[in-house]
C-alpha positions in Angstrom: 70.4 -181.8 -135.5 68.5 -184.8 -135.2 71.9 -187.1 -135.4 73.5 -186.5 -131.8 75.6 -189.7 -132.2 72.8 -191.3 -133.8 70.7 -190.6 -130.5 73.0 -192.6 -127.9 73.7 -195.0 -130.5 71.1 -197.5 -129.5 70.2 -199.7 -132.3 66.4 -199.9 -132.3 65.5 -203.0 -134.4 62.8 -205.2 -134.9 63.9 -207.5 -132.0 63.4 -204.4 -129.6 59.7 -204.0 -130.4 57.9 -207.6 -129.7 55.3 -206.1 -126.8 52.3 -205.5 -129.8 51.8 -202.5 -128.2 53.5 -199.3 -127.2 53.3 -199.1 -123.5 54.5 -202.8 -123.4 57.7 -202.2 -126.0 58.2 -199.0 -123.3 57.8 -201.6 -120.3 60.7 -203.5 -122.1 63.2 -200.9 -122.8 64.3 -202.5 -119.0 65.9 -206.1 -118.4 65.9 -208.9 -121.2 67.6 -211.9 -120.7 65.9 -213.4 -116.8 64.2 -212.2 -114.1 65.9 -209.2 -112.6 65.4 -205.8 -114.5 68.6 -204.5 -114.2 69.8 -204.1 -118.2 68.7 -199.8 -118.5 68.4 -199.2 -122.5 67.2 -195.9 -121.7 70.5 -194.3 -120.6 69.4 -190.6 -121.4 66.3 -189.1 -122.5 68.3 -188.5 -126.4 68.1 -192.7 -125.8 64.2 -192.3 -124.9 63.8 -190.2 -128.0 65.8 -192.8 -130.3 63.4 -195.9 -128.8 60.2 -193.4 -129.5 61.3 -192.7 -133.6 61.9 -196.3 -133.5 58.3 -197.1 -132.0 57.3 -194.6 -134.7 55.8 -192.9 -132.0 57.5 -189.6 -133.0 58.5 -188.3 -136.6 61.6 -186.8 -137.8 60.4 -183.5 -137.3 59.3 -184.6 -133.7 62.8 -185.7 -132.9 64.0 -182.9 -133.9 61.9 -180.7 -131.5 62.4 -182.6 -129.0 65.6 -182.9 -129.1 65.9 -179.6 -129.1 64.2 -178.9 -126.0 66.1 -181.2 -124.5 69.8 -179.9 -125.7 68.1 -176.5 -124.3 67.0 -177.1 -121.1 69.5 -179.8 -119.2 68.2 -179.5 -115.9 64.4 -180.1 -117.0 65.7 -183.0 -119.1 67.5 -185.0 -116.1 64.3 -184.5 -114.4 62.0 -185.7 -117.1 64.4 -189.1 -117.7 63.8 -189.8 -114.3 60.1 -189.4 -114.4 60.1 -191.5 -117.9 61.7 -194.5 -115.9 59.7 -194.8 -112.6 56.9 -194.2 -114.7 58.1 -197.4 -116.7 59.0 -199.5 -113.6 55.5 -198.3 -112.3 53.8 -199.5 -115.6 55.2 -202.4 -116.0 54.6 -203.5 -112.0 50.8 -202.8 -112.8 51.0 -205.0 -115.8 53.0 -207.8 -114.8 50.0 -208.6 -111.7 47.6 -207.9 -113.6 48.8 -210.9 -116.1 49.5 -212.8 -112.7 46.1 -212.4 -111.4 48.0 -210.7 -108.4 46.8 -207.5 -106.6 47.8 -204.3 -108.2 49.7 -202.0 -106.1 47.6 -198.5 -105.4 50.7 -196.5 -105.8 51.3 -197.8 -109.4 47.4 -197.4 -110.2 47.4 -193.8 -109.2 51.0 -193.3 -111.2 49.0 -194.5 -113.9 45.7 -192.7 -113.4 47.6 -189.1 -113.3 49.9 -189.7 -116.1 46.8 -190.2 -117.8 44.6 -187.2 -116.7 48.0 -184.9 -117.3 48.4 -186.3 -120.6 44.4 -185.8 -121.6 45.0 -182.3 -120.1 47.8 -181.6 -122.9 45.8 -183.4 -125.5 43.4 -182.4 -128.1 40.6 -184.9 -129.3 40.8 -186.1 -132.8 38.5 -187.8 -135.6 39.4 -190.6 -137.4 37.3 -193.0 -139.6 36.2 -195.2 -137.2 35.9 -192.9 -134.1 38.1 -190.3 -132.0 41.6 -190.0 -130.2 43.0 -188.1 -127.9 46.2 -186.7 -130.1 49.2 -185.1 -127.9 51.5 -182.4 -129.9 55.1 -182.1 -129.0 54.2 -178.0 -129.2 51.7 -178.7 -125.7 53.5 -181.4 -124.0 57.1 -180.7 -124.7 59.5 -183.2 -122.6 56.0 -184.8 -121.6 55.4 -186.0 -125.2 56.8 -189.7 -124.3 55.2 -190.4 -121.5 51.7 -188.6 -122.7 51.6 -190.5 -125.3 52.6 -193.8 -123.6 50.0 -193.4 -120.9 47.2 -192.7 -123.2 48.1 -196.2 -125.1 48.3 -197.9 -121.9 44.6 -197.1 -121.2 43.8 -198.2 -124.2 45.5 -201.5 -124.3 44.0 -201.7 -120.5 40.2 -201.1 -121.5 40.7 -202.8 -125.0 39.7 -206.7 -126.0 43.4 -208.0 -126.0 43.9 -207.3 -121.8 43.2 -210.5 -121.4 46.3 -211.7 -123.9 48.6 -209.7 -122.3 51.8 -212.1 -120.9 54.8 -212.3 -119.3 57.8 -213.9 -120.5 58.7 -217.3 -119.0 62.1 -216.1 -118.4 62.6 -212.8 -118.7 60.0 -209.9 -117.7 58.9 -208.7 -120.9 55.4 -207.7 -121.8 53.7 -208.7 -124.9 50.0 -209.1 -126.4 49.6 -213.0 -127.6 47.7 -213.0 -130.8 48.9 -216.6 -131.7 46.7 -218.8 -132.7 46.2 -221.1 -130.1 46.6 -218.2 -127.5 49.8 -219.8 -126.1 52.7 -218.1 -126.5 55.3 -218.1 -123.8 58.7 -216.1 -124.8 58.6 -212.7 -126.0 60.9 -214.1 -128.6 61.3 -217.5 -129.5 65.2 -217.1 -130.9 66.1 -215.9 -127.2 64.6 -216.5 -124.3 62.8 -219.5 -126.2 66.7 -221.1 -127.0 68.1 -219.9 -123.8 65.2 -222.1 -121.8 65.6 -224.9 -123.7 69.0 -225.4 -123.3 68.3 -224.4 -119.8 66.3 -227.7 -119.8 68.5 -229.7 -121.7 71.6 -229.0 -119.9 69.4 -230.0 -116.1 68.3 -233.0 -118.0 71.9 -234.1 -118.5 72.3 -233.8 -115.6 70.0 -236.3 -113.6 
């Protein structure tokens, strides 16, 4: 089942997942190429589910189920792709002032603060070698899975020791964790928005 016209046909490549973190590649499945966020790459929630296998943020056998629930129950589906997207737009509001020292808007902190108490209410706690996790099965959360799981990894990214490396793009609003050397990266890729502002530049200087 899992084929669907290869999930709305989105190609989900390496290019699509720059942010170094999962909540910040989901903050960028909107805009990418200036400053207006109006280029939606989550057209349906089969689309969601395609960007989530590509996150590897679901398995085959997830995508499957899911997409199951989700040919099932049509109504519930609309609903949920609606929720995944302001939950998005909210997440990536709270971000982008927190890397522009600017104040965070209440309504996006408590978006954020119940996606994250509903998705520790579906989750179970799990060990790992070096500690535990809270682990959200697509049995518990159902059409919730995504955004469980993308809330849970933006608290972590939020209380973790690379906040403080989270940027902005220079030209366009994507998110991503700068673990360059010299801590100064400014495109989210360098073969885009990188080109695209230098010749911005170059064509301005040819003009004085």
């Amino acid at each position: 089942m899992a084929n669907r016209s290869s999930l709305e046909n989105q190609a989900w490549g390496a290019n699509s997942f720059v942010g170094g973190s999962l909540c910040l590649d989901f903050a960028n499945t909107q805009g990418g190429r200036d400053k207006t966020r109006d280029d939606e790459r989550l057209p349906s929630y089969l689309a969601a589910i395609g960007w989530a296998h590509g996150a590897n943020m679901v398995s085959e056998d997830e995508v499957r189920l899911l997409q199951a629930v989700a040919l099932q129950k049509p109504v519930e589906t609309a609903r949920s792709l609606q929720q995944l997207r302001l939950f998005r737009e909210s997440l990536y509001r709270l971000f982008s002032a927190l890397v522009s020292n600017q104040a965070i808007d209440p309504a996006d902190e408590e978006c954020l603060r119940r996606a994250v108490a509903e998705a520790v209410n579906l989750a179970n706690l799990q060990r790992h070698p070096d500690g535990c996790d809270w682990s959200v099965e697509v049995e518990d959360a159902g059409l919730n899975t995504l955004s469980s799981r993308i809330a849970l990894d933006a608290q972590r990214l939020l209380l973790s020791s690379e906040m403080p490396y989270v940027r902005e793009c220079e030209r366009c609003t994507w998110l991503f964790v700068d673990r360059s050397k010299n801590k100064r990266r400014r495109w989210c890729k360098t073969e885009t928005c990188g080109n695209r502002a230098r010749a911005a530049r170059h064509y301005q200087l040819k003009k004085i």
